[in-house]
MIVEXDREN-651812 format. One record per residue: residue in one letter; x, y, z of N, C-alpha, C, CB in turn. Coordinates in steps of 0.02 Angstrom, whole numbers, padded with zeros to 5 digits, always signed. Each point is the difference from the previous one (the first is absolute). Last residue first. Glycine has a CB too. Layout:
N
AXYZXYZXYZXYZ/...
This chain:
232
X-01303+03780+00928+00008+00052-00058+00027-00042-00042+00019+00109+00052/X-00208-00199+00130+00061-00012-00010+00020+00048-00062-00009-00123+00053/X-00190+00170+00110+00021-00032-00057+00086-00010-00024-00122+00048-00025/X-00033-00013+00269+00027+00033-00062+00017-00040-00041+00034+00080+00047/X-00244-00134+00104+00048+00003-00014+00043+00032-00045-00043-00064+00046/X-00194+00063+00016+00041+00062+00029+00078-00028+00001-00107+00052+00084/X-00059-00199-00188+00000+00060-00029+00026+00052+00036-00083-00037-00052/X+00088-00169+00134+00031+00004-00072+00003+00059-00038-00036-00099-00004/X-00046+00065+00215+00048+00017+00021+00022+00014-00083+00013-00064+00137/X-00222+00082-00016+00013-00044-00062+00066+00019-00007-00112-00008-00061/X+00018+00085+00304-00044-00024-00088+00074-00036-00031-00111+00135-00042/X+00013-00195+00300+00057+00037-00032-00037+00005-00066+00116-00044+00065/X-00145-00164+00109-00028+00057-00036+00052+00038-00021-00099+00004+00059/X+00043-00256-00006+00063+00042-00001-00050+00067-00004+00114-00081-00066/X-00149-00157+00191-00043+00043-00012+00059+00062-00021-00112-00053+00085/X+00111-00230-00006+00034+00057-00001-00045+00043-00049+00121-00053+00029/X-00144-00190+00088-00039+00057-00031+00050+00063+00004-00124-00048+00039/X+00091-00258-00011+00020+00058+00044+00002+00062-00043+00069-00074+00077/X-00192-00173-00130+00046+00074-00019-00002+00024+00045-00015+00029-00095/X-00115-00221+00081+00060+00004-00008+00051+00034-00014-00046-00056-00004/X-00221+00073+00048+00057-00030+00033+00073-00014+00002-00084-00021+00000/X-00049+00153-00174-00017+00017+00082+00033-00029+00034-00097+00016-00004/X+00101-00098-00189+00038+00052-00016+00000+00035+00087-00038+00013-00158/X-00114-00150+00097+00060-00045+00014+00049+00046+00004-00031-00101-00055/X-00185+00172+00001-00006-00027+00054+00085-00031+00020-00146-00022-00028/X+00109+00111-00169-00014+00063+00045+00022-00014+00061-00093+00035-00054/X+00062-00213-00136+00070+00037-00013+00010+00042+00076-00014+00020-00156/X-00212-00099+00113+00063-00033+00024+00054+00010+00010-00039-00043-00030/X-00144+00191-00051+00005-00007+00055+00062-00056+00022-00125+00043-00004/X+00171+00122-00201-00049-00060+00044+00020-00015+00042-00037-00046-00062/X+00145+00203-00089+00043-00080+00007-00053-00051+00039+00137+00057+00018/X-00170+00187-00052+00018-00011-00038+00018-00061-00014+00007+00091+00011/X-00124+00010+00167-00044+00005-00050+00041-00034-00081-00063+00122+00081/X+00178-00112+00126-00067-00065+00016-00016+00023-00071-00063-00014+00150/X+00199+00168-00137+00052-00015-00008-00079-00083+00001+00158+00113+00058/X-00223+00103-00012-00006-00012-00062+00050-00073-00012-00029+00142-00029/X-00004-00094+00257-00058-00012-00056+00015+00006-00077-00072+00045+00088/X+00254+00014+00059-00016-00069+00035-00064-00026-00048+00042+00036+00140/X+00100+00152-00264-00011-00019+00061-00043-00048+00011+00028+00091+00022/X+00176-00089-00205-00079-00006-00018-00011+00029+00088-00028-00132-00118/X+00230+00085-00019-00018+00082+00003-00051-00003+00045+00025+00044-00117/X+00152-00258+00144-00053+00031-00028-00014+00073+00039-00047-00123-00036/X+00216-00108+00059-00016+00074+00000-00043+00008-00050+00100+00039+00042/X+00011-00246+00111-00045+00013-00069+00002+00080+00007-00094-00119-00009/X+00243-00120+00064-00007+00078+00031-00044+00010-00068+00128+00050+00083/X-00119-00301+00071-00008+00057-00062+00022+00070+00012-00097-00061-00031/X+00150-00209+00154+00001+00069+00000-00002+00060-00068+00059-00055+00103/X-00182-00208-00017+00049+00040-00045+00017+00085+00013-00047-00093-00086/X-00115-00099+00178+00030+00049+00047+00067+00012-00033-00062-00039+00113/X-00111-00103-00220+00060-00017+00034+00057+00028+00033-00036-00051-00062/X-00198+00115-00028+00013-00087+00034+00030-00019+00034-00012-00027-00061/X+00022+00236-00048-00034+00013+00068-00005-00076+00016-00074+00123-00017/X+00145-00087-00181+00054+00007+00020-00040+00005+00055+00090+00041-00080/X-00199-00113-00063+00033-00042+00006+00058+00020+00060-00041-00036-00124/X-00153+00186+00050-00017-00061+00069+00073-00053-00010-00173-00011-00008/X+00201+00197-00154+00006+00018+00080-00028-00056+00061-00019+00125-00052/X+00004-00161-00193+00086-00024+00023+00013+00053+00063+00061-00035-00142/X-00288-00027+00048+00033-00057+00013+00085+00021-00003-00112-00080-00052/X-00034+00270+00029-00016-00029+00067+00021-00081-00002-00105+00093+00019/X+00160+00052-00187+00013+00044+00053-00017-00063+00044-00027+00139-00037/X-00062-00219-00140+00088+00008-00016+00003+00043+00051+00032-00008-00131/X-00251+00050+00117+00020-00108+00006+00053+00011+00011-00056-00080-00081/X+00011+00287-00004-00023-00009+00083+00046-00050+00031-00130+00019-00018/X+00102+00024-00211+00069+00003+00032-00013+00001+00079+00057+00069-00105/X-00225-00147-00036+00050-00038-00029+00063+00049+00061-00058-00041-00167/X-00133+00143+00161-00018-00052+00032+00057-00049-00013-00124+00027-00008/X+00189+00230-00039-00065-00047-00028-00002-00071+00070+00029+00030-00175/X+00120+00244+00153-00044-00074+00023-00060-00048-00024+00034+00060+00077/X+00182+00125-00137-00058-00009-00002-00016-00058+00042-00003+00056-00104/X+00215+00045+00217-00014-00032-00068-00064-00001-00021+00083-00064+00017/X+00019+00136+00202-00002+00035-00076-00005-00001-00043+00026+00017+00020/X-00008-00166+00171-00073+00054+00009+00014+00028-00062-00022+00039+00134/X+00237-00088-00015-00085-00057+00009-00029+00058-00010-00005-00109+00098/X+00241+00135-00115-00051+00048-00025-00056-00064-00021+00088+00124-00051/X+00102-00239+00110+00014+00056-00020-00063+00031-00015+00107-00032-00033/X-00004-00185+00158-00048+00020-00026+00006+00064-00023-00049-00072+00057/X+00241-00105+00015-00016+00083+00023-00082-00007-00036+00150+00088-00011/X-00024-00293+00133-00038+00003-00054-00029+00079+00010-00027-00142-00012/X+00184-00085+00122-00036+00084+00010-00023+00032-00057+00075+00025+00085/X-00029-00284-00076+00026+00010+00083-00043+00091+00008+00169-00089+00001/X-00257-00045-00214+00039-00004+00034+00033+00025+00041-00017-00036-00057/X-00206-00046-00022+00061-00046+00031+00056+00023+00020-00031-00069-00060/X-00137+00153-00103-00036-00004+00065+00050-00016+00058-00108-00040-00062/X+00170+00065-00153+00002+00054+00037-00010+00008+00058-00018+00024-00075/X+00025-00219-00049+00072+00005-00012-00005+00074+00070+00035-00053-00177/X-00224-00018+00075+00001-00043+00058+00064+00002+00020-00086-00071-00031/X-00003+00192-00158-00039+00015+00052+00049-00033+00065-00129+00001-00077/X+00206-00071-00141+00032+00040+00042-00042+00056+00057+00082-00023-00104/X-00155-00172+00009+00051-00032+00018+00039+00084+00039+00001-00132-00115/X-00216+00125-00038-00012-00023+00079+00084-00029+00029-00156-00049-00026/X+00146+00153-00164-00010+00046+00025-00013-00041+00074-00037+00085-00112/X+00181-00141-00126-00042-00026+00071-00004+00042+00048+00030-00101-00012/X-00027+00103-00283+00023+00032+00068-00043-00035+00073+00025+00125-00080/X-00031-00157-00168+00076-00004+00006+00020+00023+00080+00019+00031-00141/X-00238+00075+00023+00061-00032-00039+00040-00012+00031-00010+00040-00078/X-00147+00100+00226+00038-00006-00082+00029-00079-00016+00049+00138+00011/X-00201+00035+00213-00003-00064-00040+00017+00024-00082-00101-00061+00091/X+00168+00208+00136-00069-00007-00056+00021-00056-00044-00038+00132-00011/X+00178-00056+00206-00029-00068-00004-00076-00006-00047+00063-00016+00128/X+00098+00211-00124+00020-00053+00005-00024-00050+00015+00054+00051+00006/X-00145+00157+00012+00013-00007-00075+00033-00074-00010+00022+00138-00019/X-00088-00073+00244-00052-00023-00047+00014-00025-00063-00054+00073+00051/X+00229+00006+00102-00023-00065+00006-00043-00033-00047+00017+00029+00099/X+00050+00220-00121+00042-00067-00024-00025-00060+00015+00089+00055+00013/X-00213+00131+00085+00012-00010-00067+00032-00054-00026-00004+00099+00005/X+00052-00064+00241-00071-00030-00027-00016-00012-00068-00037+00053+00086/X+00303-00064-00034-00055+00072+00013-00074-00054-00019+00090+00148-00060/X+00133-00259+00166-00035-00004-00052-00051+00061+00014+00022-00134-00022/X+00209+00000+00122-00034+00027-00018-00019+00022-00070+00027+00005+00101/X+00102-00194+00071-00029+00018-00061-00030+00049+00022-00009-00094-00057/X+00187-00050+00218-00064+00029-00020-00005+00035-00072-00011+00014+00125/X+00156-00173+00078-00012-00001-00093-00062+00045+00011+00040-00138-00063/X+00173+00128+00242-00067+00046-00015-00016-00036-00083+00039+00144+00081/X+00122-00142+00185-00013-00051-00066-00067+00002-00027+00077-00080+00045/X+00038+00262+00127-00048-00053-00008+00011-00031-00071-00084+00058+00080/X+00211+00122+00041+00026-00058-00018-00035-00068+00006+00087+00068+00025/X-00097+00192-00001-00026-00045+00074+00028-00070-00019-00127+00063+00036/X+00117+00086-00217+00047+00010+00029-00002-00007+00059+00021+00050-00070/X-00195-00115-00080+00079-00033-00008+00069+00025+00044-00045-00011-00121/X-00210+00082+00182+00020-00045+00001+00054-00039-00025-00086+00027+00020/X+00052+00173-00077+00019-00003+00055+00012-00071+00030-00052+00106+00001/X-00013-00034-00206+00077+00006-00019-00016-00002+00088+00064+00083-00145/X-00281-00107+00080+00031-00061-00014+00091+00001-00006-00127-00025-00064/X-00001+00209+00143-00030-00048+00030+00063-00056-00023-00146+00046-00002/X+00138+00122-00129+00027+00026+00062-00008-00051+00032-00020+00109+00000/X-00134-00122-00161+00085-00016-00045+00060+00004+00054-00036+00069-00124/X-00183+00034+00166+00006-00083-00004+00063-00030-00018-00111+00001-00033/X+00084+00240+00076-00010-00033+00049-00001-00085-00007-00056+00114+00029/X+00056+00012-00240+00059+00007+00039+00006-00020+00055+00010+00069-00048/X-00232-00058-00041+00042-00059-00013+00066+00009-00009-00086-00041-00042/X-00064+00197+00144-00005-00073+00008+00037-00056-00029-00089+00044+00015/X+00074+00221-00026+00078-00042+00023-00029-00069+00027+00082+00114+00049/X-00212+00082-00134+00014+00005+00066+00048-00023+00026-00086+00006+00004/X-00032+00017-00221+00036+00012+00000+00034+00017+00057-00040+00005-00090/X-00203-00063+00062+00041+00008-00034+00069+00034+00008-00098-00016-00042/X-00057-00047+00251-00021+00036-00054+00067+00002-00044-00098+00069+00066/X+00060-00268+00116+00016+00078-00003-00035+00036-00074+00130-00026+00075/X-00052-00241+00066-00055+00038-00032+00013+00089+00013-00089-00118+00025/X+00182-00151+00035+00022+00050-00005-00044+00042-00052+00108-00054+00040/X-00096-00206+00099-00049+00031-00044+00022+00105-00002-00115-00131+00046/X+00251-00117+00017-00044+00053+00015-00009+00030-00043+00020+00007+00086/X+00001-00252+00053+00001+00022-00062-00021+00082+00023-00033-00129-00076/X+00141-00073+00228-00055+00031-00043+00001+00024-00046-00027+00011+00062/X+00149-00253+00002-00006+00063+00028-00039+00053-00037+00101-00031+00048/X+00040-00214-00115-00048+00022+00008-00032+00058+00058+00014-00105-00060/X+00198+00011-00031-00036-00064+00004-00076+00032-00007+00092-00081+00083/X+00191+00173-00138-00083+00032+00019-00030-00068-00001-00015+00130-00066/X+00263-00131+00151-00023+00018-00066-00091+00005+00010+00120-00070-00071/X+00136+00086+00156-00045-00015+00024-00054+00007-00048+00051+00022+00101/X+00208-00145-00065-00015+00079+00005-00083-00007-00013+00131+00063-00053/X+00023-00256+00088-00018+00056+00054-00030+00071-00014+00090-00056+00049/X-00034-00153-00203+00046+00064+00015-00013+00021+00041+00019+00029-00077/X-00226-00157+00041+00103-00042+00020+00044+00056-00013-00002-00137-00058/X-00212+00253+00115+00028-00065-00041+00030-00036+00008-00007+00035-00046/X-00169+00140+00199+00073-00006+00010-00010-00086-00054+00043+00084+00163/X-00236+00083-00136+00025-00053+00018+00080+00001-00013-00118-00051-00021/X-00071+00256+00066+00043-00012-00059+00036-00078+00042+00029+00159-00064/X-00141+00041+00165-00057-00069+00000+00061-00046-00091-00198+00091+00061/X+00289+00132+00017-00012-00038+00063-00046-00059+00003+00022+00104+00044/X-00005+00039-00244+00057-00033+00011+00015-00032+00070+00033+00076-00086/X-00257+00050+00011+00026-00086-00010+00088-00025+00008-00109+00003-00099/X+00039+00204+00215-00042-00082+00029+00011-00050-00051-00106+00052+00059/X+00211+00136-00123+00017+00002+00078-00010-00047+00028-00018+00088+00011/X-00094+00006-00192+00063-00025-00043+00060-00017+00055-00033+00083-00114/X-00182+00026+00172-00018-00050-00023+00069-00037-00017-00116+00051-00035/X+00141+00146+00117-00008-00041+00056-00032-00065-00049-00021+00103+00118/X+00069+00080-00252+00088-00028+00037-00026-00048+00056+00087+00126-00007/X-00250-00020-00105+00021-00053-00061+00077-00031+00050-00054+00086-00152/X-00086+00080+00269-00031-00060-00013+00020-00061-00030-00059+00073+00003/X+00194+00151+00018-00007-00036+00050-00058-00062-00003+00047+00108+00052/X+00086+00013-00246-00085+00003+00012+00022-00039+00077-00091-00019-00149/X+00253+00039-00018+00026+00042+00052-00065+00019+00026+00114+00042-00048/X+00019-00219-00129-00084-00013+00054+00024+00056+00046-00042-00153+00010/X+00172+00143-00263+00009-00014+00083-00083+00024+00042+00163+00041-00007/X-00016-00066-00276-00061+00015+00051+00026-00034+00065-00106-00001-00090/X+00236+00006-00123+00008+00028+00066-00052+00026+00057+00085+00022-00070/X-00133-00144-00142+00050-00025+00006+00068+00031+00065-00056-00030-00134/X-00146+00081-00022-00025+00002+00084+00052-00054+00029-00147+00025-00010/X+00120+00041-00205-00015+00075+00019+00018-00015+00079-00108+00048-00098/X+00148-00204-00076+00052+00066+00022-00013+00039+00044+00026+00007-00089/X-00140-00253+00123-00021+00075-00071+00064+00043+00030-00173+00023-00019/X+00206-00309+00115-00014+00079+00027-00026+00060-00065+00110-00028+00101/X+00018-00184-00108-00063-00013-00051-00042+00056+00050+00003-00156-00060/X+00229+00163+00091+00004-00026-00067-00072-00007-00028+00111-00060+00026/X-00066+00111+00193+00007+00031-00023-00005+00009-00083+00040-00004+00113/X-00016-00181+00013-00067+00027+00041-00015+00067-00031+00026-00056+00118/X+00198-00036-00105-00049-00056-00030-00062+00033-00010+00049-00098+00058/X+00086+00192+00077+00011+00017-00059+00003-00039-00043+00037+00065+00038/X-00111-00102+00187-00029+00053-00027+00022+00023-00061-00019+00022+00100/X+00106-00212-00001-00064-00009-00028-00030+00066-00011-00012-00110+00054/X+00285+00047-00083-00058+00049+00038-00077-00013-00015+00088+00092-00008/X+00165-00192-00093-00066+00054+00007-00029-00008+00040-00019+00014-00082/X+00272-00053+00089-00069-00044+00010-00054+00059-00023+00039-00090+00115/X+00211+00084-00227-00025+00031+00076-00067-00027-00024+00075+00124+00048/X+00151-00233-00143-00053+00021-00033-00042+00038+00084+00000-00114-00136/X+00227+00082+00013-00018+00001+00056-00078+00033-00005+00131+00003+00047/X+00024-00103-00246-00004+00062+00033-00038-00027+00053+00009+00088-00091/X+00178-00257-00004-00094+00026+00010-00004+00069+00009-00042-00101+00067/X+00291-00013-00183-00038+00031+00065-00080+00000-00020+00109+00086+00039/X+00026-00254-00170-00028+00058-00003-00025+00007+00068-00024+00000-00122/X+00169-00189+00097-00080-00006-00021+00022+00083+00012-00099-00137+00046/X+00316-00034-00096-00039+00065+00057-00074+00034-00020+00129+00044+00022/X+00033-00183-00161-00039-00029+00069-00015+00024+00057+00039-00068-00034/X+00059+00155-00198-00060-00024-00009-00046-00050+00064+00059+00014-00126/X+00093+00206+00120-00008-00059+00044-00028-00033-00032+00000+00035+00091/X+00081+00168-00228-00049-00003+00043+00019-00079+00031-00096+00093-00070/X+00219+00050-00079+00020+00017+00077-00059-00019+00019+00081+00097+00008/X-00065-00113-00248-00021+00049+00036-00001+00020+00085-00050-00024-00107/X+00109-00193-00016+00048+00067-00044-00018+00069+00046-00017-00051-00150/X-00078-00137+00226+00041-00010+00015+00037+00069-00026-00025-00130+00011/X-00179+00082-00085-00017+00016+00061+00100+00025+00039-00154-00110-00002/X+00135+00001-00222-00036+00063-00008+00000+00020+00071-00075-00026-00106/X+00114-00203+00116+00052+00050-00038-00025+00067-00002+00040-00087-00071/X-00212-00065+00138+00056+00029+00044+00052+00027-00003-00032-00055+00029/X-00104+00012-00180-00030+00027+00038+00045+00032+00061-00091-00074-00047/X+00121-00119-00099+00029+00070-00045-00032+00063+00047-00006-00059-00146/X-00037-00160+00219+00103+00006-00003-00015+00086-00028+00081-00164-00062/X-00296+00068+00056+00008-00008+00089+00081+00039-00016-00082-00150+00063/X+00012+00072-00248-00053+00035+00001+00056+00013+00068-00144-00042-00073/X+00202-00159+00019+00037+00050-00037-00018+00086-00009+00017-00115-00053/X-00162-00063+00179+00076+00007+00022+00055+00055-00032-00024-00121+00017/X-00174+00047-00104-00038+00050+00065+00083+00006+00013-00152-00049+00067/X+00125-00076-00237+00018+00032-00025-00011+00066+00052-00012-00075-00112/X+00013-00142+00176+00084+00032-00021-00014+00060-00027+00066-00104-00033/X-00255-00028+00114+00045+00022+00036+00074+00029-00010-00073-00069+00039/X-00077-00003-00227-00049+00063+00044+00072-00001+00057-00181-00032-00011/X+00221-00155-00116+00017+00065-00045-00032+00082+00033-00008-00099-00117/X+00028-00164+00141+00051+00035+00044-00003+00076+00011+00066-00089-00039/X-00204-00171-00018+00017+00049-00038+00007+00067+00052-00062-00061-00111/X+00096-00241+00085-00035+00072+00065+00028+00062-00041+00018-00059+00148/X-00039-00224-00248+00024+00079+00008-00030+00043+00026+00041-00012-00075/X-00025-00266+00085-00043+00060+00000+00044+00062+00000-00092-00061+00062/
């Protein structure tokens, strides 16, 4: 039988000229290349990466939003790393008139808890968007990522209430708020709406649950957007 030779010699002869070249040039060919030194990220600058520009230095300076964001990192379980992560705790419900800093306060919320050094998966989502996103298409599993939302650890809600309302988005409001009131998920929701128009907008269920499981911050102030200066 003949054993054919020809791949390992020609890796070999491959392998020689490599090292010549390496050799000519004052390099080691048996000395592996320094690493650069790589520095650990940071779950907040993780966190940052899927953070809006805008609110990528937000900070909770609302005493409500700082005592809520206080209790869940104190009701927060400890992993195998030891470090602590959300299981379940309240939810809050942040409301004001346009342009007051609700959802800078939320975004604030969730950069605090990383820098308390809670172990954080959360998503956010504006009311609008949700709807537009689980309207039935082609190719798309809407009941998979309802349940992806319902599920997971914190979940911002963005401007409940602003969207038209039909009977179809009610449903969709109220099977991924009872999911999260099931399971004592921590939500942050903000809305323009006050306490009645806010029932009048999302129903009585939505109203009722929303009642219990929210702790309540109230912003006032006007519309900051518009008494902000403009960049030259």
């Amino acid at each position: 039988m003949t054993t054919t030779t020809r791949e390992p010699q020609r890796a070999g002869i491959l392998a020689a000229r490599l090292n010549a070249i390496l050799s000519a040039r004052g390099i080691d060919p048996d000395t592996a290349p320094a690493q650069p030194a790589s520095e650990p990220v940071t779950a907040l600058e993780l966190a940052d990466r899927r953070i809006p520009p805008r609110y990528r230095e937000a900070t909770a300076t609302d005493p409500g939003v700082q005592a809520w964001a206080g209790e869940v990192t104190r009701m927060g379980r400890a992993g195998p790393s030891g470090t602590r992560g959300i299981s379940y705790g309240p939810s809050l419900l942040i409301a004001g008139p346009t342009g007051t800093g609700k959802t800078h306060q939320a975004y604030g919320a969730v950069r605090s808890l990383l820098i308390a050094g809670v172990r954080l998966r959360w998503q956010a989502v504006t009311s609008a968007d949700l709807h537009a996103q689980f309207r039935p298409r082609p190719g798309h599993d809407a009941e998979r990522e309802i349940q992806d939302l319902g599920r997971c650890p914190l979940l911002i809600l963005d401007d409940l209430g602003a969207a038209k309302q039909s009977e179809w988005t009610e449903e969709l409001t109220y099977r991924l708020i009872n999911r999260r009131y099931t399971e004592m998920l921590p939500t942050l929701i903000t809305t323009n709406l006050p306490t009645e128009a806010l029932r009048d907008a999302v129903g009585d269920r939505v109203a009722s649950r929303l009642a219990e499981m929210t702790d309540r911050v109230i912003l006032r102030g006007t519309d900051r957007r518009r008494s902000a200066p403009r960049a030259s």
